[in-house]
C-alpha positions in Angstrom: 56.5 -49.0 -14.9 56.6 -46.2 -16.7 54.9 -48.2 -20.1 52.4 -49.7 -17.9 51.5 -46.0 -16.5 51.0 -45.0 -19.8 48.9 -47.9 -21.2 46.9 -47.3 -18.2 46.1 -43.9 -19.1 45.4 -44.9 -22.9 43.0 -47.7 -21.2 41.2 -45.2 -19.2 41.3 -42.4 -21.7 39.6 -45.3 -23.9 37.1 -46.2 -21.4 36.2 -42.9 -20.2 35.7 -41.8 -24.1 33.7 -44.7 -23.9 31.8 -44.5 -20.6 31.1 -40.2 -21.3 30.4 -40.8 -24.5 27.3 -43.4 -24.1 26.5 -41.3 -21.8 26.4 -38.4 -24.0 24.3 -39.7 -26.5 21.7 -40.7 -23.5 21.8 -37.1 -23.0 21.3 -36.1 -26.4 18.3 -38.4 -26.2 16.7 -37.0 -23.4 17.2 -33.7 -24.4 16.0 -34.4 -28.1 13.1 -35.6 -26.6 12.4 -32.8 -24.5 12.7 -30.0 -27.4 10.4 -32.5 -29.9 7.8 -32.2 -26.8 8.5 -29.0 -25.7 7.5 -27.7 -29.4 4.3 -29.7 -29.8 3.6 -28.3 -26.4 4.3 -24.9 -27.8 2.3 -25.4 -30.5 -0.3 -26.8 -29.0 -1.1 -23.5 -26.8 -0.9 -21.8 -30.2 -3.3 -23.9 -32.2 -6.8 -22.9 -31.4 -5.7 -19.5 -32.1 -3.5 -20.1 -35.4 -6.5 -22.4 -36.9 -9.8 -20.4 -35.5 -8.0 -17.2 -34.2 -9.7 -17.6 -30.9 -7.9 -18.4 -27.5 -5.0 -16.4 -28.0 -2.6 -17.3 -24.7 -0.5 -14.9 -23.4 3.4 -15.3 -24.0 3.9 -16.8 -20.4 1.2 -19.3 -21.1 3.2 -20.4 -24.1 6.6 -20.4 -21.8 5.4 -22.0 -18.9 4.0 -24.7 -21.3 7.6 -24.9 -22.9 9.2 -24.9 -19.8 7.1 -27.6 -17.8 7.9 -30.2 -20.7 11.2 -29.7 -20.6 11.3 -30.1 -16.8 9.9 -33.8 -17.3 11.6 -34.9 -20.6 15.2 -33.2 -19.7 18.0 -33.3 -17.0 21.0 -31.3 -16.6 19.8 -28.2 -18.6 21.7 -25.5 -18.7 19.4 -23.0 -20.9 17.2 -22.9 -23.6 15.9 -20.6 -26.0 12.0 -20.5 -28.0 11.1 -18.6 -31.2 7.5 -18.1 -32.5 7.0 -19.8 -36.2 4.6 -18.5 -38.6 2.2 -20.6 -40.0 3.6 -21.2 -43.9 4.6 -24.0 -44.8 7.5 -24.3 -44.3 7.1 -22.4 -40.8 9.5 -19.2 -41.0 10.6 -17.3 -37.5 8.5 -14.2 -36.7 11.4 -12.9 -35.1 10.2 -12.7 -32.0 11.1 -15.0 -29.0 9.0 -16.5 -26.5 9.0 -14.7 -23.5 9.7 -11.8 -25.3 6.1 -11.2 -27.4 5.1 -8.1 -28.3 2.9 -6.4 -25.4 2.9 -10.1 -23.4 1.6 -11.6 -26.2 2.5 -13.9 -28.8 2.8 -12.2 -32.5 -0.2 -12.1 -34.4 1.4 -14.9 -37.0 2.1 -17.4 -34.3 1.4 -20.8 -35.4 4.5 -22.8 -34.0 7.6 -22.7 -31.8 11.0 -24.0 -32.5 13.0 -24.7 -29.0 17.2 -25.3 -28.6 17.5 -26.8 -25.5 21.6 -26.6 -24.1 22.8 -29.4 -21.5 25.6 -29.4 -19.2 26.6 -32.7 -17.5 29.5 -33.4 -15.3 31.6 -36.3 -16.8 32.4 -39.6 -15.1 36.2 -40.2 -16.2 36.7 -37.4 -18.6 38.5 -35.3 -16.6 41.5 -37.7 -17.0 41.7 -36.6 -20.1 41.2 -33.3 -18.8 37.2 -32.7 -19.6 35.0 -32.0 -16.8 31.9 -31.4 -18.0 29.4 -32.8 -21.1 27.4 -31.0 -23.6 24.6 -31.3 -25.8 22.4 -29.1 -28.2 19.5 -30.4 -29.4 16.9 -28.5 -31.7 12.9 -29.0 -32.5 10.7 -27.1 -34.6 6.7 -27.6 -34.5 3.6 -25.6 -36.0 0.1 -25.6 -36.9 -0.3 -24.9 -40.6 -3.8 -23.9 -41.7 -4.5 -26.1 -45.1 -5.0 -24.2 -48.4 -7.5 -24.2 -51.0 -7.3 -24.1 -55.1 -7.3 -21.1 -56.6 -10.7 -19.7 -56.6 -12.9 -16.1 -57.5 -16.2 -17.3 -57.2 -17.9 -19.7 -54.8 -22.1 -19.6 -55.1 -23.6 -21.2 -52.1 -26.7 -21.1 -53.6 -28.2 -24.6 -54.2 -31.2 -24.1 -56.6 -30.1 -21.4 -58.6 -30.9 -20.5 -61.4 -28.8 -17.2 -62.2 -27.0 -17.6 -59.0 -23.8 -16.3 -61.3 -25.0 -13.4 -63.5 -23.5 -11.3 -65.4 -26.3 -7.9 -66.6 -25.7 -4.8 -68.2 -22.9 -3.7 -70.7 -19.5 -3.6 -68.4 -17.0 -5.8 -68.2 -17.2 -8.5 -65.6 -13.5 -10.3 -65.5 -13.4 -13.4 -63.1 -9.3 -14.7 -62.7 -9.3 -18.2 -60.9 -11.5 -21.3 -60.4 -15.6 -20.3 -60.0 -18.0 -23.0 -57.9 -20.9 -23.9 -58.5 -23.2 -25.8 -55.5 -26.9 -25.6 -57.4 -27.9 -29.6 -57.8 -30.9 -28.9 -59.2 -33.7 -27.7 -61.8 -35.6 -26.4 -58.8 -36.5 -23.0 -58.5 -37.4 -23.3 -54.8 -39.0 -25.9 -52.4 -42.6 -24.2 -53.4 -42.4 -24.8 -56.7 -40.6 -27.9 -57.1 -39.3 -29.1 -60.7 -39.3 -25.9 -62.3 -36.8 -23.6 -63.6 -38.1 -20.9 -66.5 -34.8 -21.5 -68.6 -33.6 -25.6 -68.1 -33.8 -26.8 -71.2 -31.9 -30.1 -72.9 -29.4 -30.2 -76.0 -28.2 -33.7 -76.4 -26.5 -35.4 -73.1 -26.5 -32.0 -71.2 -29.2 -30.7 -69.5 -28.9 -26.6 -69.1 -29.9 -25.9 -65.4 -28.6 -22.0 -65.6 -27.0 -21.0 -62.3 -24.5 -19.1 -64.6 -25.9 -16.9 -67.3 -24.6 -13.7 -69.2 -27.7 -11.3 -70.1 -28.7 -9.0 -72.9 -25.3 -7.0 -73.7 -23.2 -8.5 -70.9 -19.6 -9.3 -70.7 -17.9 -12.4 -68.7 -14.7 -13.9 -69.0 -13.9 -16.2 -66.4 -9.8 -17.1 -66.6 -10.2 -20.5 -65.2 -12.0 -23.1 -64.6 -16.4 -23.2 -63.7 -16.8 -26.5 -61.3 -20.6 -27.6 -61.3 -21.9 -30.6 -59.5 -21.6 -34.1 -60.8 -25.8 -34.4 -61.1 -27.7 -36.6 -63.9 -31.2 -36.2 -64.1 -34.0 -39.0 -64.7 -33.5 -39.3 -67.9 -29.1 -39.6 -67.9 -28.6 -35.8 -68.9 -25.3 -34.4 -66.9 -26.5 -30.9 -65.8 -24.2 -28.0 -67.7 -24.2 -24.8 -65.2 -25.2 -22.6 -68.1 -28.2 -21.2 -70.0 -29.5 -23.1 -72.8 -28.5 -20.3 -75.5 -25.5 -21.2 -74.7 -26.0 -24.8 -76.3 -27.5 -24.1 -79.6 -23.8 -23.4 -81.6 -23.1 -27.1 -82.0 -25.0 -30.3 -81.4 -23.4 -31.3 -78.7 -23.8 -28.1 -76.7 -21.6 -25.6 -74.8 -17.5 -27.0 -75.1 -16.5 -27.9 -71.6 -13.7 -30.1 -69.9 -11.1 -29.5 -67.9 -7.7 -27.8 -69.9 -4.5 -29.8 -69.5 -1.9 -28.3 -66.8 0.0 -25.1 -68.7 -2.9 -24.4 -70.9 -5.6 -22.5 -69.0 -5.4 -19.0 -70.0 -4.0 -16.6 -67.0 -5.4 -12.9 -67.0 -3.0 -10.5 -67.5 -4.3 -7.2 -65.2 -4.2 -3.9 -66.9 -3.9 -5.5 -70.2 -7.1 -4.8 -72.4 -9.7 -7.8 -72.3 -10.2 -7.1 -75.7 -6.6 -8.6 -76.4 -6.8 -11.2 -74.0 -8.8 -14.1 -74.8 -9.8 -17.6 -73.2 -9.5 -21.1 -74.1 -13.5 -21.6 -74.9 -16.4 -19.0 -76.1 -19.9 -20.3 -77.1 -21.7 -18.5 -79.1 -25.4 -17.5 -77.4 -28.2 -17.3 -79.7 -30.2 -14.6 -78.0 -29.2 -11.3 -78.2 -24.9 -10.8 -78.0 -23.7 -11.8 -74.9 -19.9 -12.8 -74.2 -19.5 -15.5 -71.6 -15.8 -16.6 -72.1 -14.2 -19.5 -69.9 -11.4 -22.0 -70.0 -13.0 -24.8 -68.9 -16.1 -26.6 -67.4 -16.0 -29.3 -64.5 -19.4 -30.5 -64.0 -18.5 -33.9 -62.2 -17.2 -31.6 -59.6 -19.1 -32.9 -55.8 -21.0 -30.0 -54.2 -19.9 -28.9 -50.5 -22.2 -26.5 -49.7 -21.0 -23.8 -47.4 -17.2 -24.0 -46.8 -17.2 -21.2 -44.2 -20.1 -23.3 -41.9 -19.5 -27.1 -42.8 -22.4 -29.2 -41.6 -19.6 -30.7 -39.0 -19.2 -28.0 -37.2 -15.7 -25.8 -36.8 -16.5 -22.7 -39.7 -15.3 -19.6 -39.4 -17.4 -17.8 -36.2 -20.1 -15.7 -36.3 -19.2 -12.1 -35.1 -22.6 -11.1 -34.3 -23.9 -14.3 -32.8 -24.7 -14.6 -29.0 -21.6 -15.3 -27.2 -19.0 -14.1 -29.9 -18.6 -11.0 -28.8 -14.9 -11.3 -27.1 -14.1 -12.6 -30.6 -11.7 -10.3 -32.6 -11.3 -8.0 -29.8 -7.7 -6.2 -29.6 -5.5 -8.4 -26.5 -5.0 -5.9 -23.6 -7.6 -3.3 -24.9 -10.7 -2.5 -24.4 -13.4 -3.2 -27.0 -16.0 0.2 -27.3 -19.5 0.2 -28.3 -21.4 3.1 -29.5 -25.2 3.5 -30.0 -24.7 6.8 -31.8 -22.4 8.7 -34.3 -22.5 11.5 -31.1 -19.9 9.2 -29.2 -17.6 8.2 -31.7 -14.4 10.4 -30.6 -13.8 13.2 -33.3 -17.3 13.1 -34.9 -19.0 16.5 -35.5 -21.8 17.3 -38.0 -21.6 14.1 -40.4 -17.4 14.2 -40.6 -15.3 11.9 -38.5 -12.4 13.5 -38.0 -10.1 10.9 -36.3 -9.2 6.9 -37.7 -12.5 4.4 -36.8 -11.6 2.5 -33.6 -12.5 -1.3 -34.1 -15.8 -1.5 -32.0 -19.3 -2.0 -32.1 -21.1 0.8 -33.9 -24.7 -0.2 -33.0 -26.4 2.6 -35.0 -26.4 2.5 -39.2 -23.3 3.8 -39.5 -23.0 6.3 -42.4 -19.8 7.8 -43.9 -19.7 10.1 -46.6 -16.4 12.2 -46.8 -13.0 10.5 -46.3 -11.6 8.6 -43.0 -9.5 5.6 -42.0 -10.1 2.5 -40.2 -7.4 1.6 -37.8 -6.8 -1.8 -36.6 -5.5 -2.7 -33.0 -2.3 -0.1 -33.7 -5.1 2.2 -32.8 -3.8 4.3 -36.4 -3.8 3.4 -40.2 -1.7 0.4 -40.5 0.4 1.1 -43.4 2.8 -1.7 -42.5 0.7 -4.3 -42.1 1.4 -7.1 -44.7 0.3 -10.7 -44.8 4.2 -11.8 -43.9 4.4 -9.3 -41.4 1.6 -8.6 -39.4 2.8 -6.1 -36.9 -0.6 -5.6 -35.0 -3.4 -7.5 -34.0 -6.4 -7.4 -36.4 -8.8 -4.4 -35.9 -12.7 -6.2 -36.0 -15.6 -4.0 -37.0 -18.9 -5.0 -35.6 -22.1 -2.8 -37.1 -25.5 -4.6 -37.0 -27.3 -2.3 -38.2 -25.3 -2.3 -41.6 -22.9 0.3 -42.9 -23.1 2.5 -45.8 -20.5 4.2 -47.4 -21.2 7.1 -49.4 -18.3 9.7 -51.0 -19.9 13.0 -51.6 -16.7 14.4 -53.3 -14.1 13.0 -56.1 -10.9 13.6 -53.5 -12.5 11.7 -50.5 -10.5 8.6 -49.9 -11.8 5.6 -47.5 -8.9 3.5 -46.4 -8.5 0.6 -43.8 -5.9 -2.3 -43.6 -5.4 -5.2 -41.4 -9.2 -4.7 -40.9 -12.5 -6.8 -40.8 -16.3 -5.5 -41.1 -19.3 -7.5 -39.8 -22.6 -7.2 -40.4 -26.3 -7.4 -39.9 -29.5 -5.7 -40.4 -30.1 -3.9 -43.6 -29.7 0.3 -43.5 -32.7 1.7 -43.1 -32.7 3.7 -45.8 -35.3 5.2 -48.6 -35.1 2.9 -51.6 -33.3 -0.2 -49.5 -36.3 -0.9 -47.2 -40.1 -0.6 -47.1 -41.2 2.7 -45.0 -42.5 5.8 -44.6 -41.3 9.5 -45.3 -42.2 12.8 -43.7 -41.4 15.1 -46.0 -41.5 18.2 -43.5 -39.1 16.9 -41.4 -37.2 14.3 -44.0 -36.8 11.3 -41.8 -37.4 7.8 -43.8 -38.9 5.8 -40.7 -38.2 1.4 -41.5 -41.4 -0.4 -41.4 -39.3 -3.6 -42.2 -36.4 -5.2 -44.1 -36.2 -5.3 -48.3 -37.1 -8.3 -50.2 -33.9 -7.7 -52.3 -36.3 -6.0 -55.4 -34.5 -2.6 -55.8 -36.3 1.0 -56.7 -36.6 1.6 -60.4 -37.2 4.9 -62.1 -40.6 5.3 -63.5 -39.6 4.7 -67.4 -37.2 1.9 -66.8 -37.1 -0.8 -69.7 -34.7 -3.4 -70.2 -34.8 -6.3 -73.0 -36.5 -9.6 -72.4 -34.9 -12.1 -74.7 -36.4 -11.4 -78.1 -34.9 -8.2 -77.6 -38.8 -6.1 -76.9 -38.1 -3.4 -74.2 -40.6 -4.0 -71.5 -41.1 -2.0 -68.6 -39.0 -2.9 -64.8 -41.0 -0.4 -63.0 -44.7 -1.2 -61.2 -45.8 1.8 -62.8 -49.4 0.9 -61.4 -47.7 1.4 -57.5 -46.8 3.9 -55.3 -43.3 5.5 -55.3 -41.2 3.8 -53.0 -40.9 6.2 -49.8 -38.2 8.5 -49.8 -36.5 8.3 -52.6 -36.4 10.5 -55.5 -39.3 8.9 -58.2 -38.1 5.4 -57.7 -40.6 2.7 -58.3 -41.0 -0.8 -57.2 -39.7 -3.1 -59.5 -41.8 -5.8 -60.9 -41.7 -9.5 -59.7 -41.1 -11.0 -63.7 -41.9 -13.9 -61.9 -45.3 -14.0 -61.7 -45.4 -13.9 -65.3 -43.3 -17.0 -65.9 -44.6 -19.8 -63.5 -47.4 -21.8 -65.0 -51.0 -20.2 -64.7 -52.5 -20.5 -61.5 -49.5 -21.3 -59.9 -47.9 -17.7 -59.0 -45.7 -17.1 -56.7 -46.6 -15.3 -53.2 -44.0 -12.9 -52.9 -44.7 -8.8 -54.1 -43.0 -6.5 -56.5 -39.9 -5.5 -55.3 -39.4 -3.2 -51.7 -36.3 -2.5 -51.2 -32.7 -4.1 -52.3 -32.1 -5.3 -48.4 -28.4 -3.9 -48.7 -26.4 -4.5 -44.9 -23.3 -2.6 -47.0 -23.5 -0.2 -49.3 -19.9 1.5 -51.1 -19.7 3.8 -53.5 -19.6 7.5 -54.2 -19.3 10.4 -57.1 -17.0 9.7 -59.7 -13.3 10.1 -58.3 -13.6 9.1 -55.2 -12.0 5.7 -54.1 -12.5 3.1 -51.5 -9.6 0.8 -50.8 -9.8 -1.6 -47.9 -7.0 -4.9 -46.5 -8.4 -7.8 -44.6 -6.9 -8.9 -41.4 -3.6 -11.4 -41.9 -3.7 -13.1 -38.8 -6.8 -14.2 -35.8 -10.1 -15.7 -36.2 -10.8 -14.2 -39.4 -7.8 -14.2 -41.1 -7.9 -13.1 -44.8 -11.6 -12.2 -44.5 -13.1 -8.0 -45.5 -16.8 -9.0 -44.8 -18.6 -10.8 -42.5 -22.7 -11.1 -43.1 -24.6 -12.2 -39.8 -25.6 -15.7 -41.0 -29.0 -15.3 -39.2 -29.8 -11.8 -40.8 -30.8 -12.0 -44.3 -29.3 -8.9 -46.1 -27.1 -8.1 -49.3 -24.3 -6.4 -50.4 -23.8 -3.7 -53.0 -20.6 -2.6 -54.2 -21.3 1.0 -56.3 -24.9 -0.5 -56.2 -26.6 2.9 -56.2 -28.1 5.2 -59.0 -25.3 7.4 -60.1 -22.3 5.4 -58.2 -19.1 6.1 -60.2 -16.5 5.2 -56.9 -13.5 2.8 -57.5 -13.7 0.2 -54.6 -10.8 -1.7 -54.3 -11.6 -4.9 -51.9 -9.4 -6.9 -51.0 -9.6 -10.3 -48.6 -12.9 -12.7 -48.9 -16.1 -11.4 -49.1 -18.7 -13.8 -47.1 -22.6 -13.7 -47.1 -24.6 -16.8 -46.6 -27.2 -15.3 -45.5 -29.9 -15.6 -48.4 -33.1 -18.0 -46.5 -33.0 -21.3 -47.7 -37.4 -22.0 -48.2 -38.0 -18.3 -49.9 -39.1 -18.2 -53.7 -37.1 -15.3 -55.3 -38.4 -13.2 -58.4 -36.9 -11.8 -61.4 -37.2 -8.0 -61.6 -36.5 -7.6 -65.2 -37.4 -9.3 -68.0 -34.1 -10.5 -68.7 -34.1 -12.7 -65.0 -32.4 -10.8 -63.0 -33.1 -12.3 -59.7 -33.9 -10.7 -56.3 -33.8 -12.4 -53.1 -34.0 -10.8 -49.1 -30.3 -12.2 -48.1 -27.0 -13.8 -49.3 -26.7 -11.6 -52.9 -23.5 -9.5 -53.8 -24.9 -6.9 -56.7 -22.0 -4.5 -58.6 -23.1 -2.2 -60.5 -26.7 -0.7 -60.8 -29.2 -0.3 -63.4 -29.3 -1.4 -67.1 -27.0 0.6 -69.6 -28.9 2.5 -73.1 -28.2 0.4 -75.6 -30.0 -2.7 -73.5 -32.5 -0.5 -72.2 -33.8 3.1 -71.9 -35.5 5.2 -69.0 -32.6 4.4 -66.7 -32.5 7.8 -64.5 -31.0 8.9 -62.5 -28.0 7.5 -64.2 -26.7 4.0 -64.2 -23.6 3.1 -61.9 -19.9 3.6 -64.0 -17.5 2.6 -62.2 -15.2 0.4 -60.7 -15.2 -3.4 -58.7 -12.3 -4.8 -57.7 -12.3 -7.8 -55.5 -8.5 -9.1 -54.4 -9.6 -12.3 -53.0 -12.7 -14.8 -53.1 -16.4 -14.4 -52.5 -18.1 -16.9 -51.1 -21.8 -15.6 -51.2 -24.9 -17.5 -52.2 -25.4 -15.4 -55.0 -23.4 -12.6 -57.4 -25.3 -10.5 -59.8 -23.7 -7.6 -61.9 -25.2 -4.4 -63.8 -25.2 -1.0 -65.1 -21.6 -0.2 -67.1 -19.9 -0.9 -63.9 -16.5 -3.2 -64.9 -16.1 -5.8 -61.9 -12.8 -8.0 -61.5 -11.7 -11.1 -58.8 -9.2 -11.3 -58.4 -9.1 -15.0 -56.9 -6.8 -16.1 -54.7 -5.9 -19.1 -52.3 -7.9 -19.7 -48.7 -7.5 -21.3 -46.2 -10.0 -23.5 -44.3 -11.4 -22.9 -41.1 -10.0 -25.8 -38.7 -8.1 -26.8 -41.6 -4.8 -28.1 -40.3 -4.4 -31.3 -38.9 -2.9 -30.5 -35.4 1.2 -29.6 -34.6 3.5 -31.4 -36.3 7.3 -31.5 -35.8 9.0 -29.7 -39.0 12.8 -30.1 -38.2 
């Protein structure tokens, strides 16, 4: 009996092991299921606000969601626990858990969730063997991860060119990472079909000129220049330079793309003049440098990358309807129509850090401040792995200018974004009129992108004869101090009796103006999470306007920019003009300038003085056109993006 007692106890001990444990793993089924579903549900709250930053739930949105899939997918829970994920790839924990957000809402990173979900079951025939009760732990991780792009500086929209890419004056103009290239075309503009003034041919390669270095310019572009794969009627592949550039060798310009481990990186605060890369033609006119370390030109044109034809780009600040966009969760979003109501203002000096709101009036700064973001202060925490507050959005349609009177005034934001619209009505910028009792510059209407010259302002043309840049026949341009309009070098290069309808130059149609005396410095962070993650500047797509970056006569600020610069805002049927002899176009929208002026040994009459200073960009610009003057030294920085919509919906990741 007392064998048989004991084999009956090994028996049921067996069958219990047996019986618990099938059941066990059923559990562990049901319960893996219901974590796997619990974080795609997780994610999937998260996702229209990871990819576009817009829809941002609250933290019990994202619980609830958790909660009600593991209700259907999971019996006998006991507990279980959520963490938000970033959006890297791999995901990484924010560190915060859900239900637990910061101010009831999820972190600004949240892309994902991972969920433990902890079972308890009462066993069948364990507790022979002394076990009551079952348990389980089963673990899920899911997340949206935005896709990234190559590493890129420069990305012209512009799709007739030429000189959409151009580098003017004598500074240095340094571009590290991948520049592209969307002009198909020898067009100059739907009016004047079939004409460019500087496509020419040189063997297989026909020279359409969306990039050009001018007179005594300076370009080195570490990396690679990506042009469309076009071919005109008569089987010439279209090279994205100027024809000078293909007179050193009979088979034109070198270009290709350099095997992995040999494109040339920039080295910053080494000396350019030490740092050299892979190719250099030689230009026969004049001595410009135009360095690269490779040319793509079978690369397939996307046009705007920001607003794909498909739908789902990045959205508009200042469109109808986007105004909830950006705004700080929990706060409310201000608007002032004056400087007057802006808290801490008082004769021309805001005293207290810039509140992300609307600022409907031109807003002008001139002495030092800060722009806070939704931390209502400075951010100086703020980092791209570690956002600690919600993105503060800057909305001024009617442009802002920043202009440092003193060499210790210091303009700082971080975890910040600036949209805008109309062009600052301003003498020199815009077409007006000036009362010169009282001094107010009254707007008439928006710039045609033609800036103010002085009176006795020559540049070179490219036989190297000074000829004059100012209408010296005209009127002064209102307001300003012996500026003239500029003259439309156009009309002198499209075949007789063909001219184009546009004027002289009005007004350089800047929406943004930085800069300052020599000294002072500008240094502003994009946001690092929400709709507009990684992006500085925002142009209203709608509003044609430009950008200029120490873009005024005697600028000498260091602007240090970085995030994504974005205007595509230049109007697509408009005929541009050239207002110097050298082709430096002008156009009414979608044109980032640096530097002003032409420096003395390309030019002479250039007073008040030419811009010295310095451009850095820490990020890419995507605008439909970049032109650089004056002894100003420009560098991009380029980095990775990411693109709008980009990922491809939650996925599980462990």
């Amino acid at each position: 009996m007392v064998l048989l007692a004991l084999a009956m106890v090994i028996v049921l001990g067996m069958v219990a092991v047996a019986v618990d444990g099938s059941y066990g793993l059923v559990q562990e089924r049901r319960d893996q299921s219901g974590a796997d579903f619990a974080t795609i549900a997780g994610a999937q709250e998260l996702r229209a606000w990871c990819l576009s930053g817009t829809s941002l739930p609250t933290d019990s949105q994202v619980r609830s969601a958790i909660q009600s899939v593991i209700n259907q997918n999971a019996t006998n829970v006991a507990s279980w626990q959520a963490t938000y994920l970033d959006g890297s790839a791999p995901p990484k924990s924010t560190g915060y858990a859900v239900g637990n957000g910061p101010g009831g809402y999820p972190p600004p990173n949240a892309c994902g969730v991972s969920v433990q979900v902890n079972s308890q079951w009462p066993t069948f025939l364990g507790g022979i063997l002394g076990f009551n009760k079952g348990a389980t732990v089963a673990t899920a991780a899911a997340s949206n991860s935005p896709q990234l792009g190559n590493l890129a500086a420069i990305y012209s929209i512009d799709p007739t060119g030429p000189h959409a890419v151009l580098g003017g004056g004598s500074g240095t103009f340094v571009v590290s990472g991948d520049m592209y290239i969307n002009t198909t075309t020898t067009t100059w503009s739907a009016t004047y079909p079939g004409y460019n003034p500087w496509t020419g041919t040189n063997s297989t390669l026909l020279y359409n000129d969306p990039l050009d270095a001018k007179g005594h310019s300076n370009i080195y572009v570490f990396g690679t220049i990506h042009s469309p794969n076009t071919v005109d009627g008569s089987g010439h592949s279209y090279m994205p330079l100027d024809t000078c550039f293909g007179s050193g060798t009979s088979k034109g310009a070198p270009y290709g793309v350099p095997p992995p481990g040999q494109a040339v990186q920039y080295q910053p605060g080494v000396p350019i003049s030490s740092q050299r890369a892979n190719q250099a033609p030689v230009c026969n006119v004049l001595s410009p440098t135009l360095e690269y370390d490779g040319i793509d030109n079978a690369w397939q044109p996307k046009g705007d990358p920001l607003n794909p034809a498909g739908g789902g780009g990045l959205p508009d600040p200042l469109a109808s309807g986007n105004s909830g966009v950006g705004a700080c969760p929990g706060q409310p979003y201000s608007a002032y129509a004056s400087a007057s109501q802006v808290p801490g203002y008082s004769n021309g000096v805001y005293s207290l850090p810039l509140q992300p709101a609307v600022y409907s009036y031109p807003m002008k700064i001139t002495s030092s401040v800060d722009f806070a973001d939704c931390s209502k202060v400075y951010d100086t925490n703020a980092s791209p792995s570690n956002p600690l507050a919600f993105p503060g959005l800057f909305r001024f349609p009617s442009g802002l200018q920043i202009d440092l009177h003193t060499s210790t005034d210091v303009v700082r934001g971080n975890n910040v974004m600036f949209a805008t619209g109309t062009p600052l009505a301003i003498p020199g910028n815009v077409p007006g009129t000036y009362n010169s009792g009282t001094g107010v510059f009254t707007a008439t209407g928006t710039g045609n992108g033609g800036p103010c010259v002085p009176y006795a302002a020559k540049s070179d043309d490219n036989n190297g004869t000074l000829q004059n840049d100012a209408d010296q026949s005209a009127q002064p341009c209102p307001g300003t101090n012996g500026l003239y309009p500029s003259i439309n070098y156009a009309q002198n290069s499209v075949p007789a009796g063909n001219p184009p309808n546009g004027p002289d130059g009005n007004g350089s149609n800047f929406s943004v103006v930085i800069g300052g005396v020599t000294g002072s410095k500008v240094t502003l962070m994009p946001p690092y999470a929400g709709a507009f993650n990684q992006v500085l500047f925002f142009q209203n797509r709608t509003t044609a306007a430009n950008y200029g970056f120490d873009a005024m006569p005697g600028d000498g600020a260091t602007d240090n920019l970085t995030g994504l610069i974005y205007n595509a805002s230049r109007p697509a049927s408009t005929p541009f003009g050239f207002w110097d002899p050298t082709g430096i176009p002008f156009n009414s929208g979608g044109t980032l300038q640096a530097g002003y002026g032409i420096t003395s040994n390309s030019g002479s009459g250039w007073n008040p003085s030419t811009a010295s200073a310095s451009v850095t960009v820490n990020g890419i610009c995507v605008v439909d056109d970049f032109n650089t003057d004056g002894a100003t030294d420009i560098i991009i920085l380029g980095t990775t993006y990411k693109f709008p919509n980009g990922g491809l919906g939650p996925s599980l990741v462990g």
